[in-house]
C-alpha positions in Angstrom: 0.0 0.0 0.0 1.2 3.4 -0.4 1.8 5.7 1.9 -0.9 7.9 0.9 -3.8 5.3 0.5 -2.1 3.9 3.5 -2.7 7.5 5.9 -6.2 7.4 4.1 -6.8 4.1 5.4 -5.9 5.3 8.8 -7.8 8.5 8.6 -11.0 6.3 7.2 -10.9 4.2 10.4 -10.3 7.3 13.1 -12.8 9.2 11.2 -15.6 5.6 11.8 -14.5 6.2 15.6 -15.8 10.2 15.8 -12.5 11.6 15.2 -13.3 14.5 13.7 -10.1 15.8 12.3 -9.7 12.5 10.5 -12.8 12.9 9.1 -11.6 16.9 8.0 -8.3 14.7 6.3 -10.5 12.2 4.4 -12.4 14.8 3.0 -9.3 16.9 2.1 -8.0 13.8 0.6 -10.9 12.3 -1.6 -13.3 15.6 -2.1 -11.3 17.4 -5.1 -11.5 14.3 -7.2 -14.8 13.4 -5.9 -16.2 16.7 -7.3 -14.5 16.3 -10.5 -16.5 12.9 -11.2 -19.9 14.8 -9.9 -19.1 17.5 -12.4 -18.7 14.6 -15.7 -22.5 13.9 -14.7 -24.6 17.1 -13.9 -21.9 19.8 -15.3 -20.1 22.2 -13.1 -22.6 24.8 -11.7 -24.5 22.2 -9.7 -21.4 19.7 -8.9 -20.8 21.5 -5.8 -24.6 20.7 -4.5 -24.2 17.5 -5.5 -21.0 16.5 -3.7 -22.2 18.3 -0.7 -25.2 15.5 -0.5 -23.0 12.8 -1.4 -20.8 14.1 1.8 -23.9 14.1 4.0 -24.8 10.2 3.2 -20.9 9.5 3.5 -20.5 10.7 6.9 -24.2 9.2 8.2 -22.8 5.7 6.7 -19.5 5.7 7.1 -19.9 3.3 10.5 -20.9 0.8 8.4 -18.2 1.1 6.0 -15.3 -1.7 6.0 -12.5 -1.7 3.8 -9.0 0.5 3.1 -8.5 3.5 0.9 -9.4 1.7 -2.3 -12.1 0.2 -1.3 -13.3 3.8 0.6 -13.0 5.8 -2.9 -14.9 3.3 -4.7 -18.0 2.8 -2.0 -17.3 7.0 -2.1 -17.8 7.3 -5.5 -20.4 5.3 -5.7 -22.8 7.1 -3.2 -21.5 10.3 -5.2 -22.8 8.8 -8.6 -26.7 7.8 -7.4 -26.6 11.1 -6.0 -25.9 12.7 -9.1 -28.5 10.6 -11.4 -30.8 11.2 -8.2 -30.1 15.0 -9.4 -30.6 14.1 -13.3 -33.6 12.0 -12.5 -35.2 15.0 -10.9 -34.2 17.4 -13.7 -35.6 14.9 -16.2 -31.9 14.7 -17.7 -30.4 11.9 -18.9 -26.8 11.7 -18.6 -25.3 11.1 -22.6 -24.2 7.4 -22.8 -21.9 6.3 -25.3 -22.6 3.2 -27.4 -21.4 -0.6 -27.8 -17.5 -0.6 -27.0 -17.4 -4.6 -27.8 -14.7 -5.1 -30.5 -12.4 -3.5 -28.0 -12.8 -5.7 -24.7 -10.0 -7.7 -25.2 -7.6 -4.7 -25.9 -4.9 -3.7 -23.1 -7.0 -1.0 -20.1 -6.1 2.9 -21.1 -6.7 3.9 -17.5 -5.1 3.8 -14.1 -3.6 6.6 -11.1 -1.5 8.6 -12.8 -1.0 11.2 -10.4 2.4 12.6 -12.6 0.1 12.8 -16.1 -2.7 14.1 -14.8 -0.7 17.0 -13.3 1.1 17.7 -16.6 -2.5 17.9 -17.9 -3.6 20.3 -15.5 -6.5 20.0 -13.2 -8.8 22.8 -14.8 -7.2 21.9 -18.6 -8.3 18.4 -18.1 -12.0 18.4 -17.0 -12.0 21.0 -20.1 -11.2 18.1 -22.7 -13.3 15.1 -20.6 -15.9 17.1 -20.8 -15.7 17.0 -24.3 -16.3 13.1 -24.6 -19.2 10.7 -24.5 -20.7 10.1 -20.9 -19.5 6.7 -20.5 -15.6 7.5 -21.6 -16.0 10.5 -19.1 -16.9 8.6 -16.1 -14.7 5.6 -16.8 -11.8 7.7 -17.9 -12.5 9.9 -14.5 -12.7 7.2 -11.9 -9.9 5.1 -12.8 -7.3 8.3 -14.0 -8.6 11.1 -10.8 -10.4 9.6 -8.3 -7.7 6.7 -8.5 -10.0 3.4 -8.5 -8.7 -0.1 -10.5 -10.9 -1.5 -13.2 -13.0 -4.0 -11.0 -13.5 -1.1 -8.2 -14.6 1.5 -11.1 -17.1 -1.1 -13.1 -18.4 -1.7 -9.1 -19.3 1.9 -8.8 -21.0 1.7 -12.9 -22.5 -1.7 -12.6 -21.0 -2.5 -15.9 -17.9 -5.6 -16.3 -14.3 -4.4 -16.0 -13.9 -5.4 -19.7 -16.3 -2.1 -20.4 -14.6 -0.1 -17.9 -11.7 -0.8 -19.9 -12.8 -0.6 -23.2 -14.8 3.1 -22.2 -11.4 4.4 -20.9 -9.5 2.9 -23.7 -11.6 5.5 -26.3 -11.8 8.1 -24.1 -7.6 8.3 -23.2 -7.4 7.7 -27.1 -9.6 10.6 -28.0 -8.4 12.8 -25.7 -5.3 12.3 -27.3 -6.9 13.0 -30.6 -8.1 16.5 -29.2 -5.0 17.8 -27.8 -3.3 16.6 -30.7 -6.1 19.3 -32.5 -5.6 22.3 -30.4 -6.4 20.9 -26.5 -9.6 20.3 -27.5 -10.2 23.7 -27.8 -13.6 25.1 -29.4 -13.8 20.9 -30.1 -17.4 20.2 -31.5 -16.9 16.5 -30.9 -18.3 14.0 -28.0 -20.4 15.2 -25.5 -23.1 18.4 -26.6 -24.5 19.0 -23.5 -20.9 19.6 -21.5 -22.8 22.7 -20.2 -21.4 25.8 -18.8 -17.7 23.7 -16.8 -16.2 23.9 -20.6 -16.8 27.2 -20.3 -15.1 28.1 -17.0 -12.5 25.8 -17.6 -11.6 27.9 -20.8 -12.4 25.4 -23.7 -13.1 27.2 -26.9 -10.0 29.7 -25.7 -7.3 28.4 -28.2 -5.0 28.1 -25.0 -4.1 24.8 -26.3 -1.6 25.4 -28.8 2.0 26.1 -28.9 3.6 25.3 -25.8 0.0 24.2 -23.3 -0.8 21.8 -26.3 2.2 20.3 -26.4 2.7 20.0 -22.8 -1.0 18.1 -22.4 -0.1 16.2 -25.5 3.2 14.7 -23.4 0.3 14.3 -20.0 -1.9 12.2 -22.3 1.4 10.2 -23.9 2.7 9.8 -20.5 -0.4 8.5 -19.6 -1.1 6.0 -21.6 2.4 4.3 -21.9 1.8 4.5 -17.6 -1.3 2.0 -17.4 -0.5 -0.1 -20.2 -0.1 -2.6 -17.2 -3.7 -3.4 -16.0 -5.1 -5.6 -18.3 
């Protein structure tokens, strides 16, 4: 384990006892990349909501969690994500889904903490081009790449087989590569159409992603890639 899943882990298991301050580090730790999956479903100006209710069930359950770090981002995430179709559901939205991802199954998972890649990205650059892709890619690309979870742990949190999991990150690191390699993804037209008003605030359609920025996220995406070539 290490050593930052491992002071998770503790901070998960002071926080189940009432120690507040643990509590105060788990939500430090897991919140920012928490609110990033929240904003891939229900956009940016109501992510904040959202996560605040997925918080509120967190810390009413969390006595009856059991597990480590892993296994807390995962039953996290999870709680975050019927939240936010909870949220759709009411809006009478429907999340975008993407469609059959078969003939790739078998191909090598895209996908995995990448901590290094995903900071030459940039936070704020990156949810500007995953906005840009197909619901399923997002949320797959997303939970295994920021909030950190392996393929079984992110198909537990989508109901869907780790082969899918795979496969929907697969496309989505590959056409995020495709849109840095266009600009950054930049005024992009392609994917998702109802990214809403976080592409916006996260500058897409700026042209900041030439010259120098694009080729910088180009290397976060290549860097990437080659990095979780290993879970298959």
């Amino acid at each position: 384990m290490q050593g930052d899943d491992a002071e998770l882990t503790v901070a998960v298991r002071a926080a189940q006892d009432g120690d507040e301050t643990a509590f105060r580090t788990v939500y430090r730790s897991v919140h920012p990349r928490l609110l990033g999956y929240v904003r891939t479903l229900v956009g940016d100006a109501e992510a904040e909501d959202v996560a605040s209710e997925a918080w509120l069930q967190i810390a009413r359950d969390l006595e009856r969690f059991s597990g480590d770090a892993d296994r807390f981002r995962g039953w996290a995430a999870r709680i975050a994500r019927n939240r936010a179709l909870d949220h759709i559901r009411m809006r009478g939205r429907r999340p975008a889904i993407g469609g059959d991802e078969s003939e790739l199954a078998a191909r090598p998972a895209d996908a995995d903490t990448a901590g290094e890649a995903l900071e030459a990205l940039g936070t704020g650059r990156t949810f500007a081009l995953i906005a840009q892709l197909p619901q399923d890619q997002a949320e797959a690309v997303v939970l295994r790449v920021v909030v950190g979870l392996d393929a079984k742990s992110a198909a537990g949190v989508l109901g869907k087989r780790p082969g899918a999991v795979r496969t929907a990150a697969h496309r989505g690191l590959r056409k995020l590569a495709e849109l840095v390699t266009a600009g950054g993804g930049t005024g992009a037209t392609t994917g998702r159409t109802d990214a809403g008003p976080h592409d916006r605030a996260q500058g897409g359609g700026t042209g900041s992603g030439t010259g120098a920025s694009g080729a910088s996220a180009s290397a976060g995406v290549t860097q990437l890639r080659a990095q979780t070539q290993k879970d298959m």
